[in-house]
N, C-alpha and C positions, 0 to 999 in steps of 0.2 A: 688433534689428540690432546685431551686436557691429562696436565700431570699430577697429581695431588701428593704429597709427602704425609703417611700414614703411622707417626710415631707413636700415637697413644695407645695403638691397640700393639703395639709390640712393644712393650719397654721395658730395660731392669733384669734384661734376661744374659746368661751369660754369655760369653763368646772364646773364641781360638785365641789367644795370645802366642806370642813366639817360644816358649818355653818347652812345650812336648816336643816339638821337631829337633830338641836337645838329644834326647832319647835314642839308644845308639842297639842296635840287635846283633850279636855273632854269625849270626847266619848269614849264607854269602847271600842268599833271593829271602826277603823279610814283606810280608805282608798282614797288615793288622784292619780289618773294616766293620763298619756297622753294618749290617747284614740288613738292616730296615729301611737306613735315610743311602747306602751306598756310598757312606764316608769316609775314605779313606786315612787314618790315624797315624799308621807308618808305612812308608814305600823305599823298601831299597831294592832295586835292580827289578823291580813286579814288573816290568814290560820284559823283561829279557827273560825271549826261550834258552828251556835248560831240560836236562833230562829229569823227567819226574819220577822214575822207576814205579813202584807198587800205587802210589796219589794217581796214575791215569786209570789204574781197576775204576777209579768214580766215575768213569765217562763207558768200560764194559757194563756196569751196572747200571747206569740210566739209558742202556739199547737194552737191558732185559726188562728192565721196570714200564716202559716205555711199550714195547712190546705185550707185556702184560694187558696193561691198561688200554690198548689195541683191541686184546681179544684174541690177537697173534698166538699165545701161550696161555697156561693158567699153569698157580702153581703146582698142577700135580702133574705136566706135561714131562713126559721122563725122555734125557736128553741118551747118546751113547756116548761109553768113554771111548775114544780110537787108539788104538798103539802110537801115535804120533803124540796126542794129548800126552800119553805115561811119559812117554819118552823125555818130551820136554819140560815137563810142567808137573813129574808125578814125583812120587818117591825116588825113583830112579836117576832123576834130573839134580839132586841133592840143594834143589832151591824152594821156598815158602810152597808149599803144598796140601791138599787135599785126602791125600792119599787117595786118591781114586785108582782103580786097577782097570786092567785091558776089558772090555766089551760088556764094562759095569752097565748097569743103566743106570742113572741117577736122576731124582726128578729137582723141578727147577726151584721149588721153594728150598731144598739142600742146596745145591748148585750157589746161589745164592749168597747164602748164609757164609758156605767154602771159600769166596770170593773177597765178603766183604769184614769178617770175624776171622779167618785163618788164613786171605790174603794166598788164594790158591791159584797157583799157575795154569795148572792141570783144569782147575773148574772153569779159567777163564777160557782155556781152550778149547775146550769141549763147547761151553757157550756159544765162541765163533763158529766152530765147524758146522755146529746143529743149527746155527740160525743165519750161515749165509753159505754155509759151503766148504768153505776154507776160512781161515785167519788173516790171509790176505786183504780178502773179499769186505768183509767185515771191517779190519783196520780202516780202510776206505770209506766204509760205511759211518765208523766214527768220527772220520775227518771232517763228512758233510754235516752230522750234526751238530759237531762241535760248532763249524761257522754259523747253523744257523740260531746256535744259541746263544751268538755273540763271542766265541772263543776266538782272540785274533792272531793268536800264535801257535796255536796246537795242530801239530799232524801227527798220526798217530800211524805207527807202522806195522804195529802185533796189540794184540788184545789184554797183554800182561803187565809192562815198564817192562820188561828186559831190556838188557842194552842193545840197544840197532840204529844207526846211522838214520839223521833225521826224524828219528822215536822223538819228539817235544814239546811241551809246552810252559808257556809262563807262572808265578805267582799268580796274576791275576786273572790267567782263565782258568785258573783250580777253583779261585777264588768266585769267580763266575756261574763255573760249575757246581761248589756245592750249594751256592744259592739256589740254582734248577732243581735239584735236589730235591732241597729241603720244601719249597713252594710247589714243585710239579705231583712229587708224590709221598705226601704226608703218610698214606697206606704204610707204606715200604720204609719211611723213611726209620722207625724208632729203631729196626734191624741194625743199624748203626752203634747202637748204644749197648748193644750185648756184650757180655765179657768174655764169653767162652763157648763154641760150642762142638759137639761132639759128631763124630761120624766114621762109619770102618773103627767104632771101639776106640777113636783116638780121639784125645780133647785137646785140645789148643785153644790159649789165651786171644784175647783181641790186643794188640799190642799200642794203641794209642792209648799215649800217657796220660793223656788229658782226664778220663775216663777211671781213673784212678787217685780220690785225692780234690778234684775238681767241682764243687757245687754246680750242676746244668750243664756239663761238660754233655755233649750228646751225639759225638762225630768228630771225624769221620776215616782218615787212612793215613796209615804212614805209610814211607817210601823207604827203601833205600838200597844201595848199588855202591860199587868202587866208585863206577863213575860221578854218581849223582852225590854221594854223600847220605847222610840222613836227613830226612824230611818229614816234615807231616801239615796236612790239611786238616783242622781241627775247627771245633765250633761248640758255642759255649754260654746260653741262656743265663746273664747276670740277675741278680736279686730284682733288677727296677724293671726289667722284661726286656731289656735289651738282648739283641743277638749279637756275638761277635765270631768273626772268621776270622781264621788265623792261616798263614801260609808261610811255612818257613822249607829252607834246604839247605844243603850244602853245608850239615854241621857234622862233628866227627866220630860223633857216640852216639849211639841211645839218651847215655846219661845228659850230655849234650843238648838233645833232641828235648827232656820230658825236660830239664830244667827251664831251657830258653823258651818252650810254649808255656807252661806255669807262669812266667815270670813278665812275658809280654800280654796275655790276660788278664795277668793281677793289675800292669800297669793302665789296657788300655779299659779296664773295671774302675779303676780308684780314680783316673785322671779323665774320663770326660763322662755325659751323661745326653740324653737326649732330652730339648727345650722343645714342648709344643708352645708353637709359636700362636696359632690361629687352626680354630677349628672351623668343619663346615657349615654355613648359615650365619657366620659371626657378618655382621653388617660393617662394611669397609668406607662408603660413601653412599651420599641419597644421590642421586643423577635426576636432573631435570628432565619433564618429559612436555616432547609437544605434541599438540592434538589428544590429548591422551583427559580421561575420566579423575585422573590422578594428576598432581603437577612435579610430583614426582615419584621415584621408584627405588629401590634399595637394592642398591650393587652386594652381593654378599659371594662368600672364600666358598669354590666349591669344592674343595678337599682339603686332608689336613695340612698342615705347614709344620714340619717337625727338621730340627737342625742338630746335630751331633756336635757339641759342643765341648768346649775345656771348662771343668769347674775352678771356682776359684777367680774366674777373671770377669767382673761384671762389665758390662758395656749395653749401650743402647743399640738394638740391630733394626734398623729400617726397612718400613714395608712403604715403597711408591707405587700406586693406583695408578693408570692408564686407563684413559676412556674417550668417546668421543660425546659430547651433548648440545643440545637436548638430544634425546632417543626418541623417534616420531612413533607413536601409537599405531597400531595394535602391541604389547608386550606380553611374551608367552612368561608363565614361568620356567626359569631354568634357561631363559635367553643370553646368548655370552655379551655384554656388556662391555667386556675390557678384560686386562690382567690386574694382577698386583704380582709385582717386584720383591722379592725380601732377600736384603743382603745383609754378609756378617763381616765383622773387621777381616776376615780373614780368605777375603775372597770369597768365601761361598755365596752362591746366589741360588735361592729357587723363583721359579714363576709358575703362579696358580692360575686359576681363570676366577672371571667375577663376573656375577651371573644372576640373572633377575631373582629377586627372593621374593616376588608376586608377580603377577598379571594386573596390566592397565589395560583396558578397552579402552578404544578409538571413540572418539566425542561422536554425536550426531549433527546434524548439516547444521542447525543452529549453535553448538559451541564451537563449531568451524569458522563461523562467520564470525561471533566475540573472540574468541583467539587471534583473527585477519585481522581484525580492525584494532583490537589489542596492542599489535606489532604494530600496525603503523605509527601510532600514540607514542611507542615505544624509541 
């Protein structure tokens, strides 16, 4: 395996310096990421399950959305409200509701809306009952999808965040989560971004701060509980097209709440930016080739190389090539060739593939034989 050190096609680009990890969040579970490269900006306590209160509706809604997109439901599928659902989860319950009333029927593009805009108890239960039976059933049901979307701390024990023993998840599988989100169903997703809306003659605000005040601000759910504190799961289209997720809890106001997301946005906006590194077809190395029509062949990035970076701090980031050579003829194009390595002062590392950016055909019986005799010579 030959090694090559590939600085020229990377260099002068910025990098991470020690300075942002200065950067200190109130919130007791603090989460700041680039939603595109998967960069982490700030982590405090993000592996540690905590109660997420009303931030777990994001996981009732991608089994309705999900469902949808199935074929399972459409939105005009009308769900029933049960005297259980009022009970707990309606007006009667004196917690975030829908107002929905006993043996309503309401259909699922409302349901929805109740859910994810007014942060409805009652809609999230009626949800479960009509799509698995019970709320139990269902919880369950969220548990499995959560793991197989990568969630590694979420078990989910009711359909709402209310408080219940083992109801949890981390920062970083909200943070997870509204990534599936936002990538699984674009359809559904700009529902998010509504401010208000109305149903049973009643209108209620969407209460993320972000959403008020915020340039691209476009999602997604606060939380909050005695237990939990205030929280919110927020996300947020910068001017350069970046995306950021945010995941904060355990703060002690609202006021609290819409400050600290404002202010760790603005920070993680002005303080880093995303460097494409290397696009795809960009030529990395020629690799020699034997038997081949060609005597050599052009290793190139087959996707792009993009780093979430700290402005301000220049530095050279390194791309090393990996390959084996010569490559013995026939060469397809789009053949894997090797990797390339690209690292940054700051630890991060990706690897890409490198990969034929043509076809060599195999020589005939006579440049078989000048190639043999070639080597020997050689």
């Amino acid at each position: 395996m030959k090694k090559l050190v590939v600085s020229t096609i990377i260099a002068s680009v910025l990098c991470v310096g020690g300075k942002a990890w200065a950067f200190e969040s109130v919130a007791k579970n603090a989460l700041l990421m680039d939603a595109g490269t998967g960069y982490v900006m700030l982590n405090k306590n993000a592996d540690v399950p905590m109660p997420p209160a009303s931030m777990s509706k994001l996981m009732t809604a991608y089994m309705i959305f999900d469902a949808l997109k199935k074929g399972e439901l459409t939105p005009d599928t009308e769900f029933t409200v049960s005297e259980n659902a009022w009970r707990k989860g309606g007006a009667k319950s004196g917690s975030s509701t829908m107002f929905l009333k006993p043996n309503q029927k309401v259909k699922v593009r409302d349901l929805i809306r109740g859910i994810i805009v007014q942060s409805g108890n009652d809609a999230c239960i009626v949800a479960a009952e009509n799509m698995a039976g019970s709320e139990e059933i269902f919880a369950d049901m969220m548990t499995q999808k959560g793991k197989a979307l990568g969630l590694k701390n979420a078990t989910f024990k009711n359909a709402t965040g209310l408080p219940e023993k083992g109801h949890e998840m981390s920062s970083m599988d909200l943070a997870v989560l509204a990534q599936a989100l936002i990538r699984d169903f674009p359809e559904y997703y700009g529902i998010y971004s509504e401010k208000e809306f109305t149903y049973n003659g009643i209108k209620q605000g969407n209460r993320n701060p972000l959403l008020y005040g915020i340039n691209g601000a476009d999602g997604l759910k606060t939380g909050h509980t005695t237990a939990s504190g205030f929280g919110l799961t927020g996300s947020v289209k910068t001017g350069d097209g970046r995306r950021l997720i945010l995941v904060i809890n355990g703060l002690k106001s609202m006021k609290e709440r819409s400050e600290e997301s404002k202010r760790l946005v603005g920070w993680g906006t002005a303080a880093f930016e995303n460097a494409d590194l290397a696009k795809p077809g960009q030529v990395v190395v020629r690799v020699p080739v034997w038997l081949g029509e060609a005597s050599e062949v052009p290793a190139v990035i087959a996707e792009d190389v993009t780093m979430t970076i700290q402005r301000g701090h220049t530095a050279d980031i390194i791309g090393t090539a990996f390959y084996n050579e010569p490559v013995a003829a026939p060469i397809e194009k789009g053949q894997k060739l090797g990797t390339l390595v690209v690292k940054g002062p700051d630890n991060q590392s990706k690897t890409v593939d490198l990969v034929a950016g043509e076809g060599v055909a195999r020589v005939g019986y006579f440049g078989k034989l000048k190639a043999v005799i070639g080597s020997w010579f050689k």
